[in-house]
MDAnalysis code that builds the backbone (N, CA, C; Angstrom):
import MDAnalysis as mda
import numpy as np

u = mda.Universe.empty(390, n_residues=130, atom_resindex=np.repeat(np.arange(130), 3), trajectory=True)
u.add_TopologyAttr("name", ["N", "CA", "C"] * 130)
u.add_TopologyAttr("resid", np.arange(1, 131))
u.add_TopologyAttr("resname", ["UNK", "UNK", "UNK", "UNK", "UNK", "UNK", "UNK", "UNK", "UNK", "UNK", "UNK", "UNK", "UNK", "UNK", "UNK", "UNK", "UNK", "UNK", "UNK", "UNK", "UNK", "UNK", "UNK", "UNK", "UNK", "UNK", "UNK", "UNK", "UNK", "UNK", "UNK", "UNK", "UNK", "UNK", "UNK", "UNK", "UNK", "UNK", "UNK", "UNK", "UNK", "UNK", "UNK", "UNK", "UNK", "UNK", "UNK", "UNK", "UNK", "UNK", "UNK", "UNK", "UNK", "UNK", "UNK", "UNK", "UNK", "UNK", "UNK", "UNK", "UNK", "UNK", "UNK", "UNK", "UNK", "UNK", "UNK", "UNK", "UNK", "UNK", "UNK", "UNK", "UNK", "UNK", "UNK", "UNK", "UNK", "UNK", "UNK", "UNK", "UNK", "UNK", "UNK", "UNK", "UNK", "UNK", "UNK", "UNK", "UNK", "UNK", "UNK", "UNK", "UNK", "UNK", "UNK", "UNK", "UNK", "UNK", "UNK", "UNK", "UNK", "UNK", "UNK", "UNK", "UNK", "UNK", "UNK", "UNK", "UNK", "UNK", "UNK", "UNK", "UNK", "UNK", "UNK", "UNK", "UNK", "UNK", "UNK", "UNK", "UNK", "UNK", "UNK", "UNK", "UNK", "UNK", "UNK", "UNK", "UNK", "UNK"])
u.atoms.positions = np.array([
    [23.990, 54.824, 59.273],
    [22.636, 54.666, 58.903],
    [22.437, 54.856, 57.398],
    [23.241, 55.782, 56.521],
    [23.181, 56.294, 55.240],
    [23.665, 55.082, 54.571],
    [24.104, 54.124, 55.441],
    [25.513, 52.926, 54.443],
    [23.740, 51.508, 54.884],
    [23.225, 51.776, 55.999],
    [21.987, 50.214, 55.605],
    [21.448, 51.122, 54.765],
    [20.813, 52.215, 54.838],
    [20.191, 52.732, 53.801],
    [20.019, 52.224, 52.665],
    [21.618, 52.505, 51.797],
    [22.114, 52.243, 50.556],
    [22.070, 50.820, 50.495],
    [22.360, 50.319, 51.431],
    [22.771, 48.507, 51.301],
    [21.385, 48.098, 51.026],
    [20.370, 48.271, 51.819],
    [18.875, 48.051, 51.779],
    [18.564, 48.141, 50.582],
    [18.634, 49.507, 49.860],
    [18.244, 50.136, 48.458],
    [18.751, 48.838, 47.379],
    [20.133, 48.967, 47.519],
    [20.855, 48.657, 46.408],
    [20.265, 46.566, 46.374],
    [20.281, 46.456, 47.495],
    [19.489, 44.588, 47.765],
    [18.115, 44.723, 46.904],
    [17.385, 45.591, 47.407],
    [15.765, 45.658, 46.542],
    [16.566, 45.653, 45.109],
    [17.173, 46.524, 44.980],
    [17.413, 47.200, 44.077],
    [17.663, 45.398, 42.975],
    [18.550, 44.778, 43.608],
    [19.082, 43.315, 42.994],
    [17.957, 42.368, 42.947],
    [17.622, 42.522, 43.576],
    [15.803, 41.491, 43.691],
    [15.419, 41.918, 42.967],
    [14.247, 42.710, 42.440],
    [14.169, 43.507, 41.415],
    [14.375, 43.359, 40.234],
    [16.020, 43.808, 40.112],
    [16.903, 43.429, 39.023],
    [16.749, 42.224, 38.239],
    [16.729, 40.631, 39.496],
    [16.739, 39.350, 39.591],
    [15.219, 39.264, 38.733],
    [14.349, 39.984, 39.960],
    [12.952, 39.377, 39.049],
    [12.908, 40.081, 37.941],
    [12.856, 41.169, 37.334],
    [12.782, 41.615, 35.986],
    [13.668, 40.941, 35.102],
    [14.835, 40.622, 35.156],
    [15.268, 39.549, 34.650],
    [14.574, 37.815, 34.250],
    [13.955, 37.765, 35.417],
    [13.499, 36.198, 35.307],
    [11.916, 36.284, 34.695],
    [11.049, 37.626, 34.782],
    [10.075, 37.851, 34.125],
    [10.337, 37.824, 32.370],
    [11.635, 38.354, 32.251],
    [11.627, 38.858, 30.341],
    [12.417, 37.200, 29.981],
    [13.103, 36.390, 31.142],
    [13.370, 35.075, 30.597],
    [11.733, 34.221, 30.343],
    [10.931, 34.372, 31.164],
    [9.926, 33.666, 31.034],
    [9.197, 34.413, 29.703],
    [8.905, 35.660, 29.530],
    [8.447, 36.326, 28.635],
    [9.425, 35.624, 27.343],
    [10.700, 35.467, 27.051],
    [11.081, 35.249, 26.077],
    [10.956, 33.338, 25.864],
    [10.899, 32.573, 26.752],
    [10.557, 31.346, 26.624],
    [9.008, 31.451, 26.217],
    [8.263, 31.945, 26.363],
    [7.111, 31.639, 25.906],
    [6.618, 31.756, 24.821],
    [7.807, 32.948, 24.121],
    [8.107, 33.049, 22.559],
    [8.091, 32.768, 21.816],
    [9.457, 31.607, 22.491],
    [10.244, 30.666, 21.919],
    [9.287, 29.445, 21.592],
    [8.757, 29.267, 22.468],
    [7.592, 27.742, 22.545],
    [6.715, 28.345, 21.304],
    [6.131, 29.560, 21.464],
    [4.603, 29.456, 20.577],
    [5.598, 29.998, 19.438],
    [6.547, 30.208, 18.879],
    [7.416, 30.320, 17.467],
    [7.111, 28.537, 16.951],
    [7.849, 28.137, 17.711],
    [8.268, 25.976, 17.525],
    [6.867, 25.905, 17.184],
    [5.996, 26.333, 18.093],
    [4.411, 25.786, 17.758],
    [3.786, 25.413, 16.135],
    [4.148, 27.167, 15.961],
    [3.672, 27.706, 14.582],
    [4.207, 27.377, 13.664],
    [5.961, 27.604, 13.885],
    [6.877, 26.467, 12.867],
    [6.576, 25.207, 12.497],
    [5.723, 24.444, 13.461],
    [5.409, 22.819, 13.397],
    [4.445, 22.616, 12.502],
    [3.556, 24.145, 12.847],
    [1.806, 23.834, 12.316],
    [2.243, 24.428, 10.759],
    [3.146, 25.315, 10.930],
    [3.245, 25.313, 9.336],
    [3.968, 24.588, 8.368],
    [5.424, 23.327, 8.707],
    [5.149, 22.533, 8.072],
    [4.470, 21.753, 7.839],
    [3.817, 21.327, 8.747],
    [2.384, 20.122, 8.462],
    [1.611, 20.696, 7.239],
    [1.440, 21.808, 7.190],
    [0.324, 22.392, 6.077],
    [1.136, 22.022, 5.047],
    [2.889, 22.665, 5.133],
    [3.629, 22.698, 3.760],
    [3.414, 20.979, 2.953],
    [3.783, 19.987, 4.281],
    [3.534, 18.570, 3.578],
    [2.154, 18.544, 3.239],
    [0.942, 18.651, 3.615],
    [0.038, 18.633, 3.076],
    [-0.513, 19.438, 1.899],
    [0.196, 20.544, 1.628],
    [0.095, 21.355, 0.117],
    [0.978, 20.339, -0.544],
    [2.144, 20.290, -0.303],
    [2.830, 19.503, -1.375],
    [2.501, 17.904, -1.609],
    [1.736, 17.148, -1.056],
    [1.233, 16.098, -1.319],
    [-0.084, 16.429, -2.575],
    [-0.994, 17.814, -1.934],
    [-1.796, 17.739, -2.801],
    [-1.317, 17.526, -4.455],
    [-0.461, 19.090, -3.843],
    [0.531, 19.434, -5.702],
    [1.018, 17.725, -6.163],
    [1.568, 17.077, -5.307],
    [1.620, 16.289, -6.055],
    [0.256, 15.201, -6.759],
    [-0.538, 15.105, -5.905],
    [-1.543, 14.348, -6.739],
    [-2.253, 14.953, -7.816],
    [-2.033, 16.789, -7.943],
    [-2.520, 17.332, -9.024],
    [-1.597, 17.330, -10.277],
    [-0.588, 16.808, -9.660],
    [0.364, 16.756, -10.880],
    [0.354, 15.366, -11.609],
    [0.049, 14.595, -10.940],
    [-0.762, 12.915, -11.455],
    [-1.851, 13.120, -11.967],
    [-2.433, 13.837, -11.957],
    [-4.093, 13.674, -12.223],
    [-3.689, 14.913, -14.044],
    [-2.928, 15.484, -13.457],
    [-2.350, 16.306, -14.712],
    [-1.822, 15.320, -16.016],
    [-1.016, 15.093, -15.304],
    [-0.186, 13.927, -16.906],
    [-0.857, 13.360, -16.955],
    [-2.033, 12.476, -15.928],
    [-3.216, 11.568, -16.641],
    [-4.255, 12.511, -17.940],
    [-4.669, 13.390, -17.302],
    [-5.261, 14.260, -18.032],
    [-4.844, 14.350, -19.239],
    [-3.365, 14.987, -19.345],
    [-3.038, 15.142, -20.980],
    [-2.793, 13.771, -21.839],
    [-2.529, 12.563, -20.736],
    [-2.229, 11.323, -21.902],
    [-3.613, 11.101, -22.524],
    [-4.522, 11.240, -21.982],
    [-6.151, 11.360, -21.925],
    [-6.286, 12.308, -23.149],
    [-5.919, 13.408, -23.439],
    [-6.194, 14.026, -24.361],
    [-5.600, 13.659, -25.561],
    [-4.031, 13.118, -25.305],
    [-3.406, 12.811, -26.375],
    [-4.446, 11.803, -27.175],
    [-5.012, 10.812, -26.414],
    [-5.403, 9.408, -26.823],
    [-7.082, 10.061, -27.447],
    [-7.151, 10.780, -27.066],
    [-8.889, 11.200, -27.902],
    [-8.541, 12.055, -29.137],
    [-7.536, 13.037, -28.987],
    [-7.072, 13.936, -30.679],
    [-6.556, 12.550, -31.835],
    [-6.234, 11.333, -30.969],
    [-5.966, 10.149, -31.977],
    [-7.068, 10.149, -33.251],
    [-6.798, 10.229, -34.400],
    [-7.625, 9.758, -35.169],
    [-8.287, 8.263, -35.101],
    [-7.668, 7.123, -34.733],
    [-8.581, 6.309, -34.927],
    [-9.454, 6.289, -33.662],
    [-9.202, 6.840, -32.592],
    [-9.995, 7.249, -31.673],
    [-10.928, 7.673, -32.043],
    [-10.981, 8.866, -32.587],
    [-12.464, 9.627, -32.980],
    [-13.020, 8.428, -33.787],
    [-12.425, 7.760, -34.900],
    [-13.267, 7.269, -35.383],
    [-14.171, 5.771, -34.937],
    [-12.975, 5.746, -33.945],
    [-13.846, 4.823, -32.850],
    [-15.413, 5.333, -32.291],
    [-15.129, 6.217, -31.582],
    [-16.323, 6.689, -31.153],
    [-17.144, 7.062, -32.345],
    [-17.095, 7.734, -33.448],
    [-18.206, 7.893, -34.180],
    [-18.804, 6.621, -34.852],
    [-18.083, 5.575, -34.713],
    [-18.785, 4.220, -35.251],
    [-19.621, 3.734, -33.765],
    [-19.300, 4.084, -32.770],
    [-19.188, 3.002, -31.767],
    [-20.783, 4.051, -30.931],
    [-20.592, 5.224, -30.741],
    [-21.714, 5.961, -30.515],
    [-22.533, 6.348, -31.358],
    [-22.281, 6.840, -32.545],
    [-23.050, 7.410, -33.313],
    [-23.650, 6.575, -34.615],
    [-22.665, 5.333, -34.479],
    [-23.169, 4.499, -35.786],
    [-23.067, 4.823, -37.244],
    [-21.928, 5.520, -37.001],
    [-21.775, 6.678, -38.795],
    [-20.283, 5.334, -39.051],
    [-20.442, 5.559, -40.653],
    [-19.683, 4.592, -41.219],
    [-18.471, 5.367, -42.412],
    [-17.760, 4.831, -42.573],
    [-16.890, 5.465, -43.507],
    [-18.046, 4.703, -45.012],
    [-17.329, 5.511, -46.172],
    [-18.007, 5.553, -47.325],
    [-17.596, 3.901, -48.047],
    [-18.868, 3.589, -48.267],
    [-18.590, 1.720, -48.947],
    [-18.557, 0.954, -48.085],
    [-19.258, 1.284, -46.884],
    [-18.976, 0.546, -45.317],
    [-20.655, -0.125, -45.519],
    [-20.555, -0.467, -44.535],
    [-22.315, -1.442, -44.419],
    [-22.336, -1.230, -42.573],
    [-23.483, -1.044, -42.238],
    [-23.822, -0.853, -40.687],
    [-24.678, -2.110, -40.600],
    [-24.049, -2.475, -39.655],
    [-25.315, -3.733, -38.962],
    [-25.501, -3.232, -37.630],
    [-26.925, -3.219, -37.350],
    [-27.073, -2.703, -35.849],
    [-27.929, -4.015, -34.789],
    [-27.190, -4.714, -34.566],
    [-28.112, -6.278, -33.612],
    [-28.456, -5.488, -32.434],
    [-29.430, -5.986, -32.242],
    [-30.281, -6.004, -30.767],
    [-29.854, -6.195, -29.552],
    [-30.390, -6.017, -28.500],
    [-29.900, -5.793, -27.170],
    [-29.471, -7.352, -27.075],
    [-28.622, -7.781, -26.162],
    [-28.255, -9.196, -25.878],
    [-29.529, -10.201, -25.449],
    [-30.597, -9.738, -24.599],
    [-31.623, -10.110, -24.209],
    [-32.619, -10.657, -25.025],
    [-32.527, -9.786, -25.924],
    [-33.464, -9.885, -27.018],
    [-33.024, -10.880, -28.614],
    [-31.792, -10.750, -28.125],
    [-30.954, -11.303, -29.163],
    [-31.144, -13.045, -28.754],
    [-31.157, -13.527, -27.449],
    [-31.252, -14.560, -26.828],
    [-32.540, -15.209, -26.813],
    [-33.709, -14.401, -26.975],
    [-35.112, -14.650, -27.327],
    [-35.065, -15.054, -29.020],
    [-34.543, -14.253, -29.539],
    [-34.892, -14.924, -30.930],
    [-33.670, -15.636, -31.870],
    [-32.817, -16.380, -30.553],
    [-31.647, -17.240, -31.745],
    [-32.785, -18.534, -31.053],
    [-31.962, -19.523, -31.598],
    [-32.822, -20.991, -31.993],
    [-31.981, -21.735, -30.324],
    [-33.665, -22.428, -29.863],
    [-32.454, -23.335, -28.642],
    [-31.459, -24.530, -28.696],
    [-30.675, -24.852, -28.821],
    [-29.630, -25.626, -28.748],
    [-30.163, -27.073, -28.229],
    [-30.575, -27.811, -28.786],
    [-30.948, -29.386, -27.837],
    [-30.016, -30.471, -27.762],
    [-29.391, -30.719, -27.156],
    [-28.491, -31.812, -26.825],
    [-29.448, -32.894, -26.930],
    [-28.946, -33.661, -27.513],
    [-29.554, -35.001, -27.723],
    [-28.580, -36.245, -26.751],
    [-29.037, -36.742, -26.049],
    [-27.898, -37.835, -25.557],
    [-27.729, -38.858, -26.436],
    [-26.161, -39.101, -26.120],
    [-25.717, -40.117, -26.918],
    [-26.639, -41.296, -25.891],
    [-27.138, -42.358, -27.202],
    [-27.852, -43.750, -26.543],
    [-27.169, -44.664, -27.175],
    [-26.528, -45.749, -26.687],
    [-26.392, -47.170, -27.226],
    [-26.802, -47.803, -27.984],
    [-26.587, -48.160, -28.886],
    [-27.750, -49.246, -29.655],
    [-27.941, -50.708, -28.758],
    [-29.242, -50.969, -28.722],
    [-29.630, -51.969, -27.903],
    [-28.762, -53.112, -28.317],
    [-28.079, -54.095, -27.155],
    [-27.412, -55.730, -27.809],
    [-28.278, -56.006, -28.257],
    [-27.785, -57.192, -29.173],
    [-28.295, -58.226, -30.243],
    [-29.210, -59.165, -29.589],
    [-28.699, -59.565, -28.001],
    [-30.025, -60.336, -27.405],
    [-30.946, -59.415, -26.914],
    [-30.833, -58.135, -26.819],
    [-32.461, -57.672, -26.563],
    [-33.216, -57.500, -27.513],
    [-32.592, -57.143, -29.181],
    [-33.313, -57.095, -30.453],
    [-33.900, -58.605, -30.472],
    [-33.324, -59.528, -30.321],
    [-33.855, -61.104, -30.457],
    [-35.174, -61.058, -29.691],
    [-35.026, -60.787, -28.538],
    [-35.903, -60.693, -27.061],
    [-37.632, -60.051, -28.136],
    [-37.141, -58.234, -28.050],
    [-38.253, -57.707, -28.759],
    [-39.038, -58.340, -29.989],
    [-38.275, -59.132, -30.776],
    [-38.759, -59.944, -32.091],
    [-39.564, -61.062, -31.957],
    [-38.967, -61.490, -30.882],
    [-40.020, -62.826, -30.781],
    [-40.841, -62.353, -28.910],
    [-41.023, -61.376, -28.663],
    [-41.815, -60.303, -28.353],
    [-41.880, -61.639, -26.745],
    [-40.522, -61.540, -26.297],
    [-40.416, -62.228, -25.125],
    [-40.247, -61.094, -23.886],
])
């Protein structure tokens, strides 16, 4: 009776064993899955930071060629003729009018058609007023 006893015991005992085993496998697969999850979701972010970095790094070298091209001297002096209307010394400013207005007071253009000179028998015709 002491030997089913033990045999009984020691069977639970393996069931048991079996399921606490197959509980910490499931416990550790579920781990495993939501690790992959987070691993996934955080490269997606990494490509999406590094796409940004990269378009800030385009928008960067645009930026400084941008600056290079305005510290240009004839740049500035572009704009101060071109906005401000300031002239270097012995210069002459002409300031014309809006295009609109400019179109109101030039002169209109008349095309004249080219005409034939009338033949010699219709001058005859008109003369003796036939």
């Amino acid at each position: 009776m002491k030997t089913n006893l033990i045999n009984m015991f020691t069977e639970r005992v393996k069931k048991l064993s079996s399921l606490f085993l197959l509980l910490i496998f499931i416990a550790l697969s579920l781990s495993l899955y939501r690790s992959i999850t987070r691993t996934g979701a955080v490269n997606l972010g990494i490509e999406e930071a590094q796409e940004q970095v990269d378009k800030l790094k385009e928008e960067n070298q645009r930026l400084e060629e941008k600056i290079k091209e305005v510290r240009n001297i004839e740049f500035v002096e572009k704009q101060l003729r071109d906005k401000l209307g300031l002239a270097k010394e012995g210069e002459i400013v002409i300031v014309l009018p809006e295009d609109e207005v400019l179109r109101k007071l030039a002169p209109e253009i008349h095309e004249e058609e080219e005409v034939l000179p009338d033949p010699n028998w219709k001058k005859w015709a008109q003369l003796f007023d036939l």
